[in-house]
N, C-alpha and C positions, 0 to 999 in steps of 0.2 A: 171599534178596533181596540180601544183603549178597555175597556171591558173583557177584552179576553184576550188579553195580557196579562190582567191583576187573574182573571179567573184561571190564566195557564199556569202562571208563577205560585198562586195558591195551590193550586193542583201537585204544584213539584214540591214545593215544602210541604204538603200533607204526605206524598209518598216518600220523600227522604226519613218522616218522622214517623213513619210506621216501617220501614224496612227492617227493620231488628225488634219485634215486638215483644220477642222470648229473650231478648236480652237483660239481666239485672243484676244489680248486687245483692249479692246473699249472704249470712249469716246465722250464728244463732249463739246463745248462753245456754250453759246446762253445767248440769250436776256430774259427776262422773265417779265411778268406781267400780269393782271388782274382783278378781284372785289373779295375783300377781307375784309370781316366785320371786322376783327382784325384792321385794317389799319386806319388810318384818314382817312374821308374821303371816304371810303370800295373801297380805292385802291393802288395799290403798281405798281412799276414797278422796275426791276434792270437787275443783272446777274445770270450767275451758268455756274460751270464746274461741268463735271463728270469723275470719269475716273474707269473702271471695265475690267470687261472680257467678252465676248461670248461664249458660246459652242452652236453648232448647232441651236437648236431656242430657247435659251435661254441665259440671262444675267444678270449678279448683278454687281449692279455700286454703288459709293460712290457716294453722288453729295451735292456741296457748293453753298450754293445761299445767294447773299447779294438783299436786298429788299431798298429800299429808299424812305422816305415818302419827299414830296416838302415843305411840310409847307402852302398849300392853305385852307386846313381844319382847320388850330390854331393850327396845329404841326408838327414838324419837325420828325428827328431823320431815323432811320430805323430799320429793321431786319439781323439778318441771322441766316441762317438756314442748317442744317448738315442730312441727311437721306441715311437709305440705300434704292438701288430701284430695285426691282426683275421685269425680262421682259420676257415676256413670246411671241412667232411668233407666229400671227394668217393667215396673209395672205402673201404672197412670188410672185412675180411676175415671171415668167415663165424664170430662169435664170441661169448658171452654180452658185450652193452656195458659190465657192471658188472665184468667180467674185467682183471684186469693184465695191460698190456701186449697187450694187442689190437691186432694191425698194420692199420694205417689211413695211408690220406693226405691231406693236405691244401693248398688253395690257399689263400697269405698274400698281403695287401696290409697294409702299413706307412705310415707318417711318421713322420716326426720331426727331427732335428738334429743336424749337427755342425760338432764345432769342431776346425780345423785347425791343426797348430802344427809348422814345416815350416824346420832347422836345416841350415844349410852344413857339411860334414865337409872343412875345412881338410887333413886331412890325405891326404885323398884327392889332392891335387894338380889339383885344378878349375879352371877359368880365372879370373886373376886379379880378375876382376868378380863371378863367383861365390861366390869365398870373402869376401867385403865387403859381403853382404847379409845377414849377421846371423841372427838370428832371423824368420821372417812366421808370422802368425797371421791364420789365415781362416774364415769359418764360413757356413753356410745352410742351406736345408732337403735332404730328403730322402724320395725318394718310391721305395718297392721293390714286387716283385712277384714272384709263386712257385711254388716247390711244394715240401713237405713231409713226410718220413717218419716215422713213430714206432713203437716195436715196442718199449720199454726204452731203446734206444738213438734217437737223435736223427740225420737227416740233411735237408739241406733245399739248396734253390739257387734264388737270387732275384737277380732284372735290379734291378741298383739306380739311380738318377739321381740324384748331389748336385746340386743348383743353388747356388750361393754366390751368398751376398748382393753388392750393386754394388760394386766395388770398385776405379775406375780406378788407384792407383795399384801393382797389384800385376802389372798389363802393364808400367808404365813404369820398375817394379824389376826386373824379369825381363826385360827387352829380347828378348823371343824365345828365350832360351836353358835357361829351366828345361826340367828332363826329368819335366814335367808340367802339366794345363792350369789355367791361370789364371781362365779367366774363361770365361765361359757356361755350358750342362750337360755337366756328367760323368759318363757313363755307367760303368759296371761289371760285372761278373758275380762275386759270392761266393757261396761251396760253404762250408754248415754242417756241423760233426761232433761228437756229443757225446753226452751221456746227457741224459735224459729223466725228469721223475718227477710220478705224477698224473695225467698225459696219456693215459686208456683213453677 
């Protein structure tokens, strides 16, 4: 009797700990950059981490992206950026689910926010009105769209649009001559690259 009690009870703790077996936490680091109207320039390049969950073919991740402008357009400064990103499996490669590293892909949809912080490079020799605008700080929402690869490694490319919040006076500081846009949506296209971990 006592026998298959310990064998029942084992029985029930092995199926409680396989009942979610597609469940995990996911993540990745990568590289990130692209052409981005908002940017000097209409380019950026930096990083981002992510870090969420999966369940079966699906996942929501938090992800941090720092953006960095060089300063070859007459400004310096950078971004970052905070969003959440829901992912949805379209295609699975012919593989056990519970397997590492099983190549799949996926379409993302994001939101989230950033805040811009956008420095005149004096030494570049910029027009006199340019170099007297100091420091600008900008910020709004952000809304992306995509698609995604994961095999170990991470690659992904999403249509992004900042909106920035209302801000007339950052036309009437820039008089038409920043080498970026000020005001209404900014569109973009960034290419992710990086490693991946969790993500089967």
């Amino acid at each position: 009797m006592r026998s298959l009690l310990i064998a029942g009870l084992l029985a029930g703790v092995t199926t409680v700990a396989s009942a979610d077996p597609y469940g995990n936490v996911t993540g990745r680091v990568a590289a990130v950059g692209g052409y981005d109207t908002s940017a000097p320039g209409n380019r950026d390049d930096g990083v981002s981490a992510a870090l969420g969950y999966r369940y079966d073919r699906f996942s929501a991740l938090g992800e941090y992206s720092w953006l960095d402008y060089d300063g070859t357009a007459g400004f310096g400064g950078g971004a970052q950026q905070v969003d959440g990103l829901f992912q949805a499996e379209v295609v699975r490669a012919h593989c056990d689910r519970r397997a590492e590293k099983c190549p799949h892909l996926d379409i993302d949809l994001g939101y989230g926010r950033r805040w811009v912080e956008w420095s005149t490079q004096q030494s570049l020799g910029y027009t006199p009105g340019m170099t007297q605008l100091g420091t600008i700080d900008h910020q709004g929402s952000v809304v992306e769209l995509g698609l995604s690869a994961s095999f170990g490694l991470h690659f992904s490319l999403h249509y992004v649009v900042f909106t920035p919040d209302p801000d007339t006076s950052l036309g009437t500081l820039c008089r038409g001559v920043c080498p970026m846009r000020v005001q209404g949506n900014a569109p973009g296209l960034m290419f992710e690259a990086g490693f991946a971990f969790g993500d089967t």
